[in-house]
LOPA-275954 format. One record per atom (N, C-alpha, C): atom name; x, z, y. Coordinates in steps of 0.05 Angstrom, whole numbers, plus 5000, padded with zeros to 4 digits. Each point is the difference from the previous one (the first is absolute). Layout:
<nodes>
NODE  atom    xx    zz    yy
NODE    CA     X     Z     Y
...
</nodes>
This chain:
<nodes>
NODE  atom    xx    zz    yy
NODE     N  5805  4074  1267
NODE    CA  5019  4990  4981
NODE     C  5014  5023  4986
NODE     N  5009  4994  4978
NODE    CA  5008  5020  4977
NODE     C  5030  4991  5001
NODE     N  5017  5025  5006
NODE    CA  5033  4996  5001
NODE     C  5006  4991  4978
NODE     N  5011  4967  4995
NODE    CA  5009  4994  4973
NODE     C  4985  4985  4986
NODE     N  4977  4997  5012
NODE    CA  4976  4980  4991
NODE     C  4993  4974  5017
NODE     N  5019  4985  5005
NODE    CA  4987  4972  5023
NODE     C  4974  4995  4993
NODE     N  4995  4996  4973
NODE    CA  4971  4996  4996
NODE     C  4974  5013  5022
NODE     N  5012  5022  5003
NODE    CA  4978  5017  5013
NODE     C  4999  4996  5033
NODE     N  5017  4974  5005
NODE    CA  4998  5007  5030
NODE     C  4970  4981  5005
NODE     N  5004  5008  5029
NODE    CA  4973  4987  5012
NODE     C  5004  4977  5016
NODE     N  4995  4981  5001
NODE    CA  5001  4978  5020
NODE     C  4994  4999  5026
NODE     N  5015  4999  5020
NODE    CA  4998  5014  5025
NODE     C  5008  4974  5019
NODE     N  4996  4977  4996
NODE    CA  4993  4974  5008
NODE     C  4987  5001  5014
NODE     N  5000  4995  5029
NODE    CA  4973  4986  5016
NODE     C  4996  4969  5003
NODE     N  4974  4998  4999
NODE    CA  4993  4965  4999
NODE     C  4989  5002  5022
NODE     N  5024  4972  5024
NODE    CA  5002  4999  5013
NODE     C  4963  5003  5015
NODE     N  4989  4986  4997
NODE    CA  4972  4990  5009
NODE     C  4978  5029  4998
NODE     N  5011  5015  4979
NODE    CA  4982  5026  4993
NODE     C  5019  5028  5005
NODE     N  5013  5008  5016
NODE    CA  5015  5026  4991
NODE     C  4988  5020  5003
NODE     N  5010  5021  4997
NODE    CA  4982  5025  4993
NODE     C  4999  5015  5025
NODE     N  5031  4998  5010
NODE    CA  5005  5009  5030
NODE     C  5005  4980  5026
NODE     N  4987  4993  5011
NODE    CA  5015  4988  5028
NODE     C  4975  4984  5005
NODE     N  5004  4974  5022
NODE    CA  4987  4976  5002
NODE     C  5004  4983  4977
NODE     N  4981  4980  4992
NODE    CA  5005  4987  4980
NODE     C  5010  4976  5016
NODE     N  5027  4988  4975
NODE    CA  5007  4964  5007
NODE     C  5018  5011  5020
NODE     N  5012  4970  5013
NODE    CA  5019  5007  5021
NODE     C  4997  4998  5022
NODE     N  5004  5019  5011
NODE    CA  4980  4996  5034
NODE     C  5021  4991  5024
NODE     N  5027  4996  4990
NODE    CA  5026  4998  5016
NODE     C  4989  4964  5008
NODE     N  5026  5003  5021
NODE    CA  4996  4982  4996
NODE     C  5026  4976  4983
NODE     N  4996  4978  4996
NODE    CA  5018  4984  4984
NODE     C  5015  4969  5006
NODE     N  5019  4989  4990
NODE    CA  5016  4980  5013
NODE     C  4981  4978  5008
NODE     N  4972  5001  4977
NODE    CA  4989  4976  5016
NODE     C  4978  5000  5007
NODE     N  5000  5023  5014
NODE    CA  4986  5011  5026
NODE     C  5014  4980  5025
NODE     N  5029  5004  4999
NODE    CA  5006  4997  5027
NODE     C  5010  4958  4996
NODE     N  5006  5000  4981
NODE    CA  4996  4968  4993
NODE     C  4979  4986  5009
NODE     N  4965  5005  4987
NODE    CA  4973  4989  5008
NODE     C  5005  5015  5033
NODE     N  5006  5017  5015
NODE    CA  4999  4999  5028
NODE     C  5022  4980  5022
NODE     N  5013  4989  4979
NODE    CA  5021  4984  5017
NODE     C  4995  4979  4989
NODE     N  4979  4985  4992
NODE    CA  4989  4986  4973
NODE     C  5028  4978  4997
NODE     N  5011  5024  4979
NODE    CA  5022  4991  4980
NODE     C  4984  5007  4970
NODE     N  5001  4968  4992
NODE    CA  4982  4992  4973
NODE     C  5018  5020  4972
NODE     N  4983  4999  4986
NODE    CA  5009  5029  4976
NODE     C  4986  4992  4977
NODE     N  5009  5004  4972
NODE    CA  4984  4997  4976
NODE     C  5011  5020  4979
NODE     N  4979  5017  4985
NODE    CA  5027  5011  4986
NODE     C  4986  4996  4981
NODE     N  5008  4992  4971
NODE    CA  5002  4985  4983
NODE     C  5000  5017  4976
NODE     N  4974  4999  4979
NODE    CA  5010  5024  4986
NODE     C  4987  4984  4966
NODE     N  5011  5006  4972
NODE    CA  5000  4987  4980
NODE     C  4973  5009  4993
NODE     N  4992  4978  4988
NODE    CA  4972  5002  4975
NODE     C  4996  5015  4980
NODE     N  4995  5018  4980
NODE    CA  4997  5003  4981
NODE     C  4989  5022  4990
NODE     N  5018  5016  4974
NODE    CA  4976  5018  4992
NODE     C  5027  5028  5005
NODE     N  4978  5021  5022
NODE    CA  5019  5028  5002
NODE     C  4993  5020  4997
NODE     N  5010  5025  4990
NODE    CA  4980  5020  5001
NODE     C  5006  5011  5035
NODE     N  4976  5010  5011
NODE    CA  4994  5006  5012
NODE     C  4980  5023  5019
NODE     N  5004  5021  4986
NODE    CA  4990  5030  5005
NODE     C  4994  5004  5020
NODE     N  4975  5014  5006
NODE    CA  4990  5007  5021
NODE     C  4989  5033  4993
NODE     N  5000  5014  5027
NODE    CA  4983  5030  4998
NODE     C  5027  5010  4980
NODE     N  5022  4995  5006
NODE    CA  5024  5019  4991
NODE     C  5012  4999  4969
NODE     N  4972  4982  4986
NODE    CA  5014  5001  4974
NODE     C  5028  4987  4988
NODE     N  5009  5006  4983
NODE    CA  5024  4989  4990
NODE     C  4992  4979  4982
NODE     N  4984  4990  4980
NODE    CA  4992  4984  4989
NODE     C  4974  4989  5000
NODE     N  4995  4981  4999
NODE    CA  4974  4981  5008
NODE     C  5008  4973  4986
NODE     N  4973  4989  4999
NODE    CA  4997  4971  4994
NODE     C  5008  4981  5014
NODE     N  5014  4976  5004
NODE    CA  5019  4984  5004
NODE     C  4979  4985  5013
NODE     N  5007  4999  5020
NODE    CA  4982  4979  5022
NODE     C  5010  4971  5008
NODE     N  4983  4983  5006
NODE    CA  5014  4979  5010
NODE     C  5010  4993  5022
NODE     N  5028  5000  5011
NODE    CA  5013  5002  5027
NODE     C  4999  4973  5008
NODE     N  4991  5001  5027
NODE    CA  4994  4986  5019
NODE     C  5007  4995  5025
NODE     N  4992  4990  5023
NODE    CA  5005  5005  5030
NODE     C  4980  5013  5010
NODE     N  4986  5015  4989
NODE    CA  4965  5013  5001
NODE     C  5014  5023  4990
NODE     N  5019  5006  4982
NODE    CA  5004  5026  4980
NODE     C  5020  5020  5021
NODE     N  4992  5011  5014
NODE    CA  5022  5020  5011
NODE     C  5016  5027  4978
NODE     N  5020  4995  5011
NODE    CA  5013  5018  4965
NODE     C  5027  5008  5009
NODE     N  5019  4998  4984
NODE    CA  5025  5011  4998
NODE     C  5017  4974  5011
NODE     N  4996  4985  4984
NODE    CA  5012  4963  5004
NODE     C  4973  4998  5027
NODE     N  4989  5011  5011
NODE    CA  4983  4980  5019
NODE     C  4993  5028  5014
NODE     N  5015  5006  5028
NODE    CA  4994  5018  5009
NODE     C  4987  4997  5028
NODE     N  5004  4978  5009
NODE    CA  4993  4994  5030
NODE     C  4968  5010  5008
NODE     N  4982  4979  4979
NODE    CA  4967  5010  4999
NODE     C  5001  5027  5002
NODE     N  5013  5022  4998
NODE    CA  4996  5030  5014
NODE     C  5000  5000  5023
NODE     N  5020  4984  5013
NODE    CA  5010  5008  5028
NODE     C  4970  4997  5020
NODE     N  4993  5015  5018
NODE    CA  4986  5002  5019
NODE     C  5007  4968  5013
NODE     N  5019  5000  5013
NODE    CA  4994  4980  5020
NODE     C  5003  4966  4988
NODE     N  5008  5000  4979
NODE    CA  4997  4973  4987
NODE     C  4971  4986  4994
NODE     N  4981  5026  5003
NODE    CA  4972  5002  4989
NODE     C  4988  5001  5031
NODE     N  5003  5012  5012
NODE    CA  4991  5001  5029
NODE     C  5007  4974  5017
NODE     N  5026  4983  4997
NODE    CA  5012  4982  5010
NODE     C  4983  4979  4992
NODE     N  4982  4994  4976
NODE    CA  4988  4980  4984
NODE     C  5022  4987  4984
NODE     N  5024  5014  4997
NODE    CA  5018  4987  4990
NODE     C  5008  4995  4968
NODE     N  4974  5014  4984
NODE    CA  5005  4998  4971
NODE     C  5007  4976  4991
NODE     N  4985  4982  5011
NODE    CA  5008  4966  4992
NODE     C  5029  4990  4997
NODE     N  5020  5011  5007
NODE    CA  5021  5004  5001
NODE     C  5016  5009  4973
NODE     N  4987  5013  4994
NODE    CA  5009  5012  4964
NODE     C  4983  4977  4984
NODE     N  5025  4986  4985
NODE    CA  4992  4979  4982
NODE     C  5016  4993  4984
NODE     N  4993  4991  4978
NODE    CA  5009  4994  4969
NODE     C  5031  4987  5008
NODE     N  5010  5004  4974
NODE    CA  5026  4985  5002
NODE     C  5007  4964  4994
NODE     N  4970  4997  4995
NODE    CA  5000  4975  4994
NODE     C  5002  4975  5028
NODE     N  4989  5028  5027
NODE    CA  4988  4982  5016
NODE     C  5040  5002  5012
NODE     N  5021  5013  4991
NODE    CA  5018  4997  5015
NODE     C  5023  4975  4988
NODE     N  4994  4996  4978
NODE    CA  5011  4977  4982
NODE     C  4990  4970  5021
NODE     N  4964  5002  5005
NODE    CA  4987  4980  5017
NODE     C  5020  4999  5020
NODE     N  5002  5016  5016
NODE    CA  5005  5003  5031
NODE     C  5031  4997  4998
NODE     N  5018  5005  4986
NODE    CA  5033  4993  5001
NODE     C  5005  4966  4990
NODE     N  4979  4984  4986
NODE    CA  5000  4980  4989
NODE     C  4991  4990  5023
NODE     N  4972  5007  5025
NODE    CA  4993  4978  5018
NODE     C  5015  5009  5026
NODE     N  5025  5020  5002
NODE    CA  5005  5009  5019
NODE     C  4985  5017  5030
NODE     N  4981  5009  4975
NODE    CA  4976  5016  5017
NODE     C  5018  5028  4997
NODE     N  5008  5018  5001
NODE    CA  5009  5026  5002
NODE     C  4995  5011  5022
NODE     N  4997  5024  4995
NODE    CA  4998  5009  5022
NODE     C  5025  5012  5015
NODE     N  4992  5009  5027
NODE    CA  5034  5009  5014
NODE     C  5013  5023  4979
NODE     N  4973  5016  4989
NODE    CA  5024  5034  4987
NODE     C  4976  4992  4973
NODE     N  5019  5008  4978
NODE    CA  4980  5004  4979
NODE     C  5005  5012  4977
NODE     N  4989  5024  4998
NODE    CA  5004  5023  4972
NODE     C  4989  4984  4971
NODE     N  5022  5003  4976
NODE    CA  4988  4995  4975
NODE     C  5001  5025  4987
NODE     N  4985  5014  4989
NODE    CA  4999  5018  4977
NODE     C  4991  4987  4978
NODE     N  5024  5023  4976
NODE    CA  4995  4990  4967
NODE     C  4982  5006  4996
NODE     N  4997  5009  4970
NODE    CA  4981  5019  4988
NODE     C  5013  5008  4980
NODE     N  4992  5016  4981
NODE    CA  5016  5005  4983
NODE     C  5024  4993  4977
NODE     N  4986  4976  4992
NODE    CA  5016  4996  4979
NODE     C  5017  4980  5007
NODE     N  5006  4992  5033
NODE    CA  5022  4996  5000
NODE     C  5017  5006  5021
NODE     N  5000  5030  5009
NODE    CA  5009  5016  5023
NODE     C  5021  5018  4983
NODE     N  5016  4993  4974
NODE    CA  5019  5010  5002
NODE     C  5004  5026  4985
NODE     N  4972  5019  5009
NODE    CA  4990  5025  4988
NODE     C  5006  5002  4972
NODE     N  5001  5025  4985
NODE    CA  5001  5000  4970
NODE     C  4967  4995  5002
NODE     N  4982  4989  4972
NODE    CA  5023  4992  4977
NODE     C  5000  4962  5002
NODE     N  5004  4990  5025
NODE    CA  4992  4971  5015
NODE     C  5031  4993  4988
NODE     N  5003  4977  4998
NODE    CA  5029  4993  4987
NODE     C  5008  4985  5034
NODE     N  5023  5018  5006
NODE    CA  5022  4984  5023
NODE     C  5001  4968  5002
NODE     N  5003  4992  4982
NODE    CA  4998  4968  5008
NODE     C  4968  4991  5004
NODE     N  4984  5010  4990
NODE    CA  4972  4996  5008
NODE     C  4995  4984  5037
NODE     N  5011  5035  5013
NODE    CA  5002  4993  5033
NODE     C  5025  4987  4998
NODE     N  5022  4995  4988
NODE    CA  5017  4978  5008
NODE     C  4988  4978  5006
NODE     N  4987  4996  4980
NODE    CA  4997  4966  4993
NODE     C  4968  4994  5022
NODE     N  4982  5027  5010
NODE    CA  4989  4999  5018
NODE     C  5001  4995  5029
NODE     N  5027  5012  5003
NODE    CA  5015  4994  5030
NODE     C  5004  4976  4996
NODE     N  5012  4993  4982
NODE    CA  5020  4973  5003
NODE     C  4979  4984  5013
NODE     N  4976  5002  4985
NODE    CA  4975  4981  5003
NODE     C  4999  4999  5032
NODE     N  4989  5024  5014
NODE    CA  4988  5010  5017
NODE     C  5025  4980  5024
NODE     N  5033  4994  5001
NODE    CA  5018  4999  5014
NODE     C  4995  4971  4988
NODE     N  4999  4992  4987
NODE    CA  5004  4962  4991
NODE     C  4974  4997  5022
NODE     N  4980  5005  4996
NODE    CA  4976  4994  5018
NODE     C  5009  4989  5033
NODE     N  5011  5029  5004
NODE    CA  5006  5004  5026
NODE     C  5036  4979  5014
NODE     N  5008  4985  4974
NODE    CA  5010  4996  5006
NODE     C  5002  4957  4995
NODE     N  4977  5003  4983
NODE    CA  4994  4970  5005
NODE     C  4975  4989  5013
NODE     N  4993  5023  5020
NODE    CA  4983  5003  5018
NODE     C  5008  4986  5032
NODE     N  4986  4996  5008
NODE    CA  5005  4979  5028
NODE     C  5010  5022  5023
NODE     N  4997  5037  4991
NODE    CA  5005  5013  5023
NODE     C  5037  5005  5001
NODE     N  5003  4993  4966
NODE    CA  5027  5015  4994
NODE     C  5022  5006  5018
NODE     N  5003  4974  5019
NODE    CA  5024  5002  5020
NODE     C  4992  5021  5022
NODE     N  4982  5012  5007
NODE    CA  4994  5021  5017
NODE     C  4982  5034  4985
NODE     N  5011  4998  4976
NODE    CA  4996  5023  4984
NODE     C  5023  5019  4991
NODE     N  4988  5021  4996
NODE    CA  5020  5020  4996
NODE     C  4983  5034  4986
NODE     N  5013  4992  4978
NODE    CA  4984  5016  4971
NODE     C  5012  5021  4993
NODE     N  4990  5027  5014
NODE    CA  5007  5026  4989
NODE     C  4986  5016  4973
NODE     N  5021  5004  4979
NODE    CA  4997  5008  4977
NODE     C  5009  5026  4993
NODE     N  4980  5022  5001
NODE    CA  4998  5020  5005
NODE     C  4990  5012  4971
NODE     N  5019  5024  4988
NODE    CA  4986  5017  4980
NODE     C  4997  5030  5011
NODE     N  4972  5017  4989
NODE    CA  5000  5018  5005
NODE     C  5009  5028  4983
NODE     N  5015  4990  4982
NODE    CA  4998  5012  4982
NODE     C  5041  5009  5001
NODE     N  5012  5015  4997
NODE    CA  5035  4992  4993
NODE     C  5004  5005  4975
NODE     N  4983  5002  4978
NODE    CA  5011  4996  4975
NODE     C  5019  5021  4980
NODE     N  4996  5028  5013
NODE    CA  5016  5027  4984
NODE     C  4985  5017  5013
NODE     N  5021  5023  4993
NODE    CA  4994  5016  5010
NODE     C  5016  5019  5017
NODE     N  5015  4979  5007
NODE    CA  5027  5022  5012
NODE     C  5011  4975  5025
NODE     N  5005  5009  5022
NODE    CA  5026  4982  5018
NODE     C  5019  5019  5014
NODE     N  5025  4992  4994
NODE    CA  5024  5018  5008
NODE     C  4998  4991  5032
NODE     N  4992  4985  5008
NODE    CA  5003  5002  5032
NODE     C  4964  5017  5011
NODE     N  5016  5024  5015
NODE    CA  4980  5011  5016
NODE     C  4981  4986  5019
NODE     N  4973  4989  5001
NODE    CA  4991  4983  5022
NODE     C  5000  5022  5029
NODE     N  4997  4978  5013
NODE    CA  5012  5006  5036
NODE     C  4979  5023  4999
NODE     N  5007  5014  5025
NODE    CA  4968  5024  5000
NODE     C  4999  4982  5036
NODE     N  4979  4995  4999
NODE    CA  4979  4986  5021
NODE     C  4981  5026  5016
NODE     N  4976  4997  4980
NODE    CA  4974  5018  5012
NODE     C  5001  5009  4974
NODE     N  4968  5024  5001
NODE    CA  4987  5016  4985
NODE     C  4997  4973  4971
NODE     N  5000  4973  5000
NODE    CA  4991  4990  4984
NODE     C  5034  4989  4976
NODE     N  5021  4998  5022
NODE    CA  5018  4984  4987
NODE     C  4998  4979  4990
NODE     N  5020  4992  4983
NODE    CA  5003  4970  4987
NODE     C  5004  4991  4978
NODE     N  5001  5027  4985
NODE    CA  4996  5003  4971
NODE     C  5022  4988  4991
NODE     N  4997  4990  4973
NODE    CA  5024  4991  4977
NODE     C  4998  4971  5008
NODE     N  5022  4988  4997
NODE    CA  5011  4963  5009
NODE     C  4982  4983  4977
NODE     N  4996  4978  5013
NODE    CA  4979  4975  4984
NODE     C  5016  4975  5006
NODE     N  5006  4985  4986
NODE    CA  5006  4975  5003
NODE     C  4990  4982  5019
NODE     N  5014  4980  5012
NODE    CA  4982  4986  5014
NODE     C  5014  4970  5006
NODE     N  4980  4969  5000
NODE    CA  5016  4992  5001
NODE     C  4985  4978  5022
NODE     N  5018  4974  5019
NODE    CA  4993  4996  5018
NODE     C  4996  4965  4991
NODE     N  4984  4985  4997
NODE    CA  5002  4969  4992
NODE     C  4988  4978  5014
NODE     N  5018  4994  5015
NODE    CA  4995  4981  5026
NODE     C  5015  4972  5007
NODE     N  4994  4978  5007
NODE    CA  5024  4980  5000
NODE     C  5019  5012  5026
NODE     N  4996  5019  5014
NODE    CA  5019  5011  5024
NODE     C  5008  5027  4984
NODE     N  4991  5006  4972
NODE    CA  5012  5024  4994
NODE     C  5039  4997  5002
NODE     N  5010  5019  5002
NODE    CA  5035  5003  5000
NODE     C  5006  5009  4970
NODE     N  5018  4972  4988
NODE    CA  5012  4998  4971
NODE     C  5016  5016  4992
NODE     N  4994  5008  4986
NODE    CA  5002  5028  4981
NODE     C  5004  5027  5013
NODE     N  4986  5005  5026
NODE    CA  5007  5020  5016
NODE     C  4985  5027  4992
NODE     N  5017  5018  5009
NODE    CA  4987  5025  4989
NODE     C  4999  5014  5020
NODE     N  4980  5006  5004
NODE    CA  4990  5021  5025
NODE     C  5007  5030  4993
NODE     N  5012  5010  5015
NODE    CA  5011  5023  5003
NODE     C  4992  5027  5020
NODE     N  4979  4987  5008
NODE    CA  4988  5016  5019
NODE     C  4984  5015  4994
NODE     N  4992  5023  5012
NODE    CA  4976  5020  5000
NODE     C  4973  4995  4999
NODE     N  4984  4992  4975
NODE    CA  4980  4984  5012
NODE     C  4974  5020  4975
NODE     N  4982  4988  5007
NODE    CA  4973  5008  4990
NODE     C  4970  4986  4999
NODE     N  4987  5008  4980
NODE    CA  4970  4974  5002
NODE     C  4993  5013  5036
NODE     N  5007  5010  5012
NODE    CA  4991  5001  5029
NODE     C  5019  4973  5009
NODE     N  5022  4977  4992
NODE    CA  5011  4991  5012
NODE     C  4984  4973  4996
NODE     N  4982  5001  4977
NODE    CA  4990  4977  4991
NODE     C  4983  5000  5033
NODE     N  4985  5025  4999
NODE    CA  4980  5000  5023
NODE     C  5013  4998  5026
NODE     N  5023  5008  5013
NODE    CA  5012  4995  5027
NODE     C  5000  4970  4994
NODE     N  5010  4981  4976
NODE    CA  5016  4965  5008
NODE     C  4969  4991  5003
NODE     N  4974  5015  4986
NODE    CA  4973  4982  5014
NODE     C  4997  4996  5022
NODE     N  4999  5030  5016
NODE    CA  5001  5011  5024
NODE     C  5015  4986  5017
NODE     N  5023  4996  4996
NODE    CA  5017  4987  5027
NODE     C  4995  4972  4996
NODE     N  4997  4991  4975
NODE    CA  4998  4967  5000
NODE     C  4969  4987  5011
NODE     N  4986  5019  4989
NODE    CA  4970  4991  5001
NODE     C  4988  5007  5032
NODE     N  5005  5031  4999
NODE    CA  4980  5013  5022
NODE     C  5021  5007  5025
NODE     N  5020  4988  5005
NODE    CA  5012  5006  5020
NODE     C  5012  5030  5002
NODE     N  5004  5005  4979
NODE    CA  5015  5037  4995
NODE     C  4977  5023  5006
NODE     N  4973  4985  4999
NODE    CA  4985  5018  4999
NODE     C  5007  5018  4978
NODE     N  4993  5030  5001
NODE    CA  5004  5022  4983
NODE     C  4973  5014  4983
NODE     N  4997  4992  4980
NODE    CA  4975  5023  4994
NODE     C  5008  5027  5002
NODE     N  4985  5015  5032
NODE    CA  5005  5022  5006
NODE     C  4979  5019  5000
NODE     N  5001  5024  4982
NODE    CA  4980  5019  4999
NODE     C  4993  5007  5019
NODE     N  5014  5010  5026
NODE    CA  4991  5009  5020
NODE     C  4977  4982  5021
NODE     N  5003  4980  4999
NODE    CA  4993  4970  5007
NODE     C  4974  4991  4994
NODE     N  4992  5001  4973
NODE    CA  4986  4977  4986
NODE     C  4980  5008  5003
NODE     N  4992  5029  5009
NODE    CA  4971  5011  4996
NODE     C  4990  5007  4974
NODE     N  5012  4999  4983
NODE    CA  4987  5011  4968
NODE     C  5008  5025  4988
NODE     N  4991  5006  4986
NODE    CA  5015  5020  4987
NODE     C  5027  4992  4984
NODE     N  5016  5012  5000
NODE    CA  5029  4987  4983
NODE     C  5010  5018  4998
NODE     N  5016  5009  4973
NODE    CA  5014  5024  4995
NODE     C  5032  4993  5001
NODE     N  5016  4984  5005
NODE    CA  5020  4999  5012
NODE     C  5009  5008  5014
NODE     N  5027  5017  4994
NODE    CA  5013  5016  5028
NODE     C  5016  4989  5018
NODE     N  5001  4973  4997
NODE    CA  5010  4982  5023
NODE     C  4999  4971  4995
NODE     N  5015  4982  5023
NODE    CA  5007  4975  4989
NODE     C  5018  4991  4986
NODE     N  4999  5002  4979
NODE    CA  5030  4993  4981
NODE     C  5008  4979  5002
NODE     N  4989  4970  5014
NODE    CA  5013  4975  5003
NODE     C  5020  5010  5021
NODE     N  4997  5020  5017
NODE    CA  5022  5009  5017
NODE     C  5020  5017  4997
NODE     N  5003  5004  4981
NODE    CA  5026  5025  4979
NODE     C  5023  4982  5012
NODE     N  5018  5010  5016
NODE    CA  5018  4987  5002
NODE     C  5026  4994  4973
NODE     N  4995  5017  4982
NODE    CA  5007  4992  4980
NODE     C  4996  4987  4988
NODE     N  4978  4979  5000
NODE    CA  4994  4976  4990
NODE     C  5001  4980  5001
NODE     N  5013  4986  4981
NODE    CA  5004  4969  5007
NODE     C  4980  4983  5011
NODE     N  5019  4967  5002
NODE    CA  4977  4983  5009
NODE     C  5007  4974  4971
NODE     N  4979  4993  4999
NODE    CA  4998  4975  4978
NODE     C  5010  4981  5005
NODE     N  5000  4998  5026
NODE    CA  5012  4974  5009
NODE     C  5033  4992  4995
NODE     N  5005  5023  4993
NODE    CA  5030  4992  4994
NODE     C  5010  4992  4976
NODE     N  4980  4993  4988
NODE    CA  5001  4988  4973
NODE     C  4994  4971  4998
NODE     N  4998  4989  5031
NODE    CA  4992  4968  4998
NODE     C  5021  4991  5020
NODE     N  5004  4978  4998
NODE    CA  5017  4984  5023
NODE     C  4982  4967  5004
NODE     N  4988  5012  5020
NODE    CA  4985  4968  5007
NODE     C  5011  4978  5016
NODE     N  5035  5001  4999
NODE    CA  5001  4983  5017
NODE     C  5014  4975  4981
NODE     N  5003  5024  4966
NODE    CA  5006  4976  4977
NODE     C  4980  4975  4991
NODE     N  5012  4983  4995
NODE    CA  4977  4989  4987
NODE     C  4993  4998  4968
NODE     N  4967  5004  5008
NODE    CA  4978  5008  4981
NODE     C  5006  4991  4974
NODE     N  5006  5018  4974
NODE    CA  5011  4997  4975
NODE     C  4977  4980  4990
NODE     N  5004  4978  4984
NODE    CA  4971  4989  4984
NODE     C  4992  5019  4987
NODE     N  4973  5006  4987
NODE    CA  4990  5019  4967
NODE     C  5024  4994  4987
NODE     N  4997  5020  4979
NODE    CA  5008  5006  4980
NODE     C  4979  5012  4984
NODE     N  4987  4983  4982
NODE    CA  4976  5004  4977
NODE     C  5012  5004  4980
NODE     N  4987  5016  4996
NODE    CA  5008  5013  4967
NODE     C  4984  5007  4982
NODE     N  5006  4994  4969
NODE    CA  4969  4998  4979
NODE     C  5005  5027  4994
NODE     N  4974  5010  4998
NODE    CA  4990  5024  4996
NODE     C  4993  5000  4970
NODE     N  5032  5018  4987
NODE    CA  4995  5003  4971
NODE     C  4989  5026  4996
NODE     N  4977  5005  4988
NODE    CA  4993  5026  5002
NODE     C  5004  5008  4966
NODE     N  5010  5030  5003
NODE    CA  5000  5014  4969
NODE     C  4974  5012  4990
NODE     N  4982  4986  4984
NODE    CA  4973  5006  4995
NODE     C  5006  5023  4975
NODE     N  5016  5009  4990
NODE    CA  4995  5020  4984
NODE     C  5036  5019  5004
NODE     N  4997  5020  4982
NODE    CA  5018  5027  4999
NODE     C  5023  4986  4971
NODE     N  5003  4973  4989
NODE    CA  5005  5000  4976
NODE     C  5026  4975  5008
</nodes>
């Protein structure tokens, strides 16, 4: 690269499945690894359509059609080693099949939805786009037969600047980076409560863990795989628990559905 010239830099991207250095894909192991061993049922749920999707490092390519077959950026699981070793690909499926399953009260115990682009929020995707997509995704789930024993974590990965005046905690070699919104939607959720605690997407993974697998830990030392983690972060004693954002001994709020007005244009 030429000082002063972005143009001239080089794209230094590895694709996950091909890199230039290491093992290819993920050889660690992953949450639902230890879910299919405690056979706690799992679906993760990923949108239809058209994405670009680069392979062998490039930055631009022709726009593929995303799928539950398309492993990608929005669809990362099909890398993982043991999802593929487990026989567990079947498990990654369309978003259509999760609209089915919240309508016949088929859900499963834990279940991941990823967007895709144009409506995750990203420039140049218009914000109400994923508004009016969540809303969708939460009406489902909530005129669904599971609703009274659900509890919907809404998670961004993104915080939206480029600056936060609060220093994040120092943990390990990895930290906790800059704050993300997060929000908790449950008929046992606590009304208008604001969590104040120390928390992190590792907390999403400890409330699986203690609820699902009996506080089992995904532990590097443990699991037999390779894993580049320098510890167990569900065990940071600095970190919250999720649970304190529900009170189950209230009783269960009805839905609250809401029409999903979406802003289809910038005007």
């Amino acid at each position: 690269a030429r000082v002063g010239d972005p143009m001239s830099c080089v794209n230094a991207l590895q694709y996950p499945a091909n890199p230039k250095n290491g093992p290819a894909d993920y050889p660690w192991t992953d949450l639902t690894y230890l879910l299919h061993k405690r056979h706690v049922s799992w679906r993760y749920y990923v949108f239809t359509g058209t994405e670009p999707d680069c392979e062998d490092d490039a930055m631009i390519c022709e726009s593929v059609r995303q799928g539950a077959t398309t492993p990608g950026i929005w669809n990362p699981l099909p890398y993982f080693d043991t999802v593929r070793q487990d026989g567990q690909l079947g498990n990654i499926t369309t978003l259509s099949n999760y609209f089915k399953a919240a309508k016949a009260g088929t859900l499963p115990a834990v279940s991941w939805i990823n967007p895709t682009g144009s409506v995750s929020e990203h420039p140049p995707a218009l914000v109400t786009a994923g508004q009016a997509y969540v809303t969708r995704l939460v009406n489902a789930a909530m005129r669904g037969r599971d609703w009274k024993s659900t509890a919907i974590f809404l998670a961004w990965d993104d915080w939206g600047g480029f600056y936060d005046h609060v220093v994040p905690p120092s943990v390990d070699e990895n930290g906790y980076g800059l704050r993300v919104p997060g929000l908790v939607i449950s008929p046992y959720a606590r009304k208008g409560y604001i969590d104040h605690q120390t928390l992190s997407f590792d907390a999403y993974v400890k409330f699986i863990e203690d609820d699902f697998l009996g506080g089992q830990r995904l532990n590097p030392f443990t699991d037999g795989r390779p894993d580049p983690r320098p510890d167990v972060r569900e065990n940071e004693p600095i970190l919250g628990t999720l649970v304190r954002d529900f009170n189950f001994k209230q009783k269960p709020r009805p839905p609250l559905v809401l029409e999903p007005r979406p802003q289809t244009d910038l005007h």
